[in-house]
N, C-alpha and C positions, 0 to 999 in steps of 0.2 A: 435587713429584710424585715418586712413588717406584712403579718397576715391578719384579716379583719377590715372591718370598716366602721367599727365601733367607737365611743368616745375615746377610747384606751388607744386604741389601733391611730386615733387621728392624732392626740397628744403625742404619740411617740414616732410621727410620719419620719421625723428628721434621720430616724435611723433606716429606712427603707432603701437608702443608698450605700452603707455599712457592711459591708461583707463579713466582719466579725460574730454580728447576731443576729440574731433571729428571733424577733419579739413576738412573740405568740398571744395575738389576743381576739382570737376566731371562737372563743367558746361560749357556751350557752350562758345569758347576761340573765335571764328569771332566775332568783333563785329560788322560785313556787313551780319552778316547770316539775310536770311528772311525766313527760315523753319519753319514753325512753332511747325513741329512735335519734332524737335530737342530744343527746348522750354520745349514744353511738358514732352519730357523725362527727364532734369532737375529736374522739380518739380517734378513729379512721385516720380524722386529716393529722393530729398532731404524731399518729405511727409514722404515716406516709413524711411529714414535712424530718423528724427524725431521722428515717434511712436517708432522705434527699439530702442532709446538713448535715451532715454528720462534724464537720470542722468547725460548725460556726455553734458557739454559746446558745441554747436556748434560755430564752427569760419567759417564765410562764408565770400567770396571775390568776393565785387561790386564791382563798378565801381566811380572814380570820373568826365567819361564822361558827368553824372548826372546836372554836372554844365557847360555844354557845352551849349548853346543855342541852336547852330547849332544838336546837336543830342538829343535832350528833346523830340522829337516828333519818333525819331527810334525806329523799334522795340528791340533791342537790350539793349535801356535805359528802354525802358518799360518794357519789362521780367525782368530787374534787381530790378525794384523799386517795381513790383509785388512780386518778393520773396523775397524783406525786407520784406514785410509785411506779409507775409505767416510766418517768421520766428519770427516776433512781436509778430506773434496771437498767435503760435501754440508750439515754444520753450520755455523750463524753463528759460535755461541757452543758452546765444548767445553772441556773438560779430561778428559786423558784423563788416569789413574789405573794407571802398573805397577805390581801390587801383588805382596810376595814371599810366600810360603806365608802364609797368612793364618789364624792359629788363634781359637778362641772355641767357643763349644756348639753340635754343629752334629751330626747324625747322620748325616751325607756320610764314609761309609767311607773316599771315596777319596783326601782328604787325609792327606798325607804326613805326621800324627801320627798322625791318625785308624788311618790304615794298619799303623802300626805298634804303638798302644795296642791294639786289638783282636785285633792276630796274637797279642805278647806273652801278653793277658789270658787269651785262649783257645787258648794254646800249641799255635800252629800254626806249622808252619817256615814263613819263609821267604829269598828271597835277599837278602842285602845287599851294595852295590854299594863295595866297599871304600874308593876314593877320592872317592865323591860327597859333597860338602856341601849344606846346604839352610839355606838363609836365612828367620827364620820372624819374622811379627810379630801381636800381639796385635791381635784385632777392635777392642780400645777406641782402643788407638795409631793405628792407620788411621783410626781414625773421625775423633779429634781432632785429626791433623793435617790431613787432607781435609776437612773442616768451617774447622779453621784458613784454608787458603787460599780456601774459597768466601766466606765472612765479611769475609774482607780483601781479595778482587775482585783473588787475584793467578793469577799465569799463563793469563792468557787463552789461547785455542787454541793449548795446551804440551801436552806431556808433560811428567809428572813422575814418579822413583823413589820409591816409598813403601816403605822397607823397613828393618830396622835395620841396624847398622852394620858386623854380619861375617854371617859363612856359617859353621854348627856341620856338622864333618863327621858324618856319617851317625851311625856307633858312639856319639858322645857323644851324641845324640838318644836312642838307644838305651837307653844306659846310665840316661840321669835319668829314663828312664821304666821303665824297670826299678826304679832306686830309690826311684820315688814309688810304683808299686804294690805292691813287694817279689815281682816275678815273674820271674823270666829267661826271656829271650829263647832260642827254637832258630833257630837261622839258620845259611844254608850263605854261606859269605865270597866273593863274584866277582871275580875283578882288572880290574874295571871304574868305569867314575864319574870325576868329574875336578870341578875349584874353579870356584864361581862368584863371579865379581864383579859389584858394582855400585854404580854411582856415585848416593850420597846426596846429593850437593853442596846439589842443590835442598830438597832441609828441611831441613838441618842447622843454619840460624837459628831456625825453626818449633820444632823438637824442643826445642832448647835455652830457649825463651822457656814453651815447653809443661812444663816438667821432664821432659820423657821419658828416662828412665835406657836405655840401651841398652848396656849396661857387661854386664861379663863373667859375670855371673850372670841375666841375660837369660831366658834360656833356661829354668833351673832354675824361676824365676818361674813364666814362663807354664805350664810341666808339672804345677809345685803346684798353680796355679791351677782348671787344667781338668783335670787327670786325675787327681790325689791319690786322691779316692774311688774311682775304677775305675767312674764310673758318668758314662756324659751322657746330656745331656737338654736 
């Protein structure tokens, strides 16, 4: 069972006939939202889908903005870290999912390629946070390694980091998309942003048995992939 209709929710359609799990990916995708009602409705449906499932696995998808400094105090990290814990208390059966900027075809502006393919295309300034890095991984990479471990019945009511192996500071995101659409960027430089880490430890068996390349050309990939043409969809 799969709730959503989001890129997450579409990637993982194949489980929607699964009576095992229950992939949960109805939640709020801005992570600049300050609604609070749109918070609320979240947890509403993920209480509600809870009581209803009680037998089947929930697979829910945080966030590893969590280890961000700079956004430990948004609201957006905070609704996340609240509904781990709602799903600590109150599911049999969970795996929750940090997952790191997650790219794939999706017409959600507000992902931080999204955000930036679109300023670029349509040469609008804006700021960029000079020392911020952002850690990104492909919709298929997520899918197959979180499919990986529901398949092979591991990390029972765990967290696990799903993310690739480094963080590209900001300008070089900037840069290969610059050079896959042939656009430059206007942007004003801020002396702000700072390095994120985070611990892969938990799939780095998974990955490796998966062939997932997460080597230094990473990045380049996933940009040719999805943004080459200057068009999604």
């Amino acid at each position: 069972m799969v709730t959503g209709n989001g890129m997450i929710a579409n990637k993982f359609a194949s489980y929607n006939n699964d009576d095992r799990f229950l992939v949960f990916a109805s939640g709020v995708s801005n992570s600049k939202n300050k609604l609070q009602n749109e918070y609320e409705r979240e947890i509403n449906l993920l209480k509600k889908c809870i009581v209803n499932n009680k037998e089947k696995r929930l697979i829910y998808f945080s966030t590893c903005s969590i280890y961000d400094i700079s956004e430990q105090n948004s609201p957006y990290v905070i609704h996340k870290l609240n509904v781990e814990k709602i799903i600590q208390e109150q599911a049999a059966h969970y795996l929750i999912v940090r997952a790191s900027n997650v790219v794939g075809k999706s017409q959600n502006q507000n992902t931080v390629l999204n955000f930036f393919y679109h300023h670029i295309k349509e040469k609008r300034n804006f700021d960029v946070w000079k020392n911020a890095s952002r850690n990104v991984i492909d919709i298929d990479d997520l899918f197959l390694i979180t499919d990986y471990i529901l398949r092979h019945d591991l990390y029972q009511n765990e967290t696990v980091n799903v993310a690739s192996k480094k963080a590209w500071n900001v300008l070089e995101i900037i840069n290969e998309i610059e050079n896959s659409i042939h656009i430059q960027a206007t942007y004003s430089i801020v002396e702000k942003g700072n390095h994120i880490e985070i611990d892969t430890t938990k799939i780095d068996k998974i990955v490796e048995k998966l062939n997932i390349n997460f080597g230094s050309n990473y990045l380049k990939k996933i940009i040719q992939k999805y943004y080459s043409d200057c068009e999604l969809s």
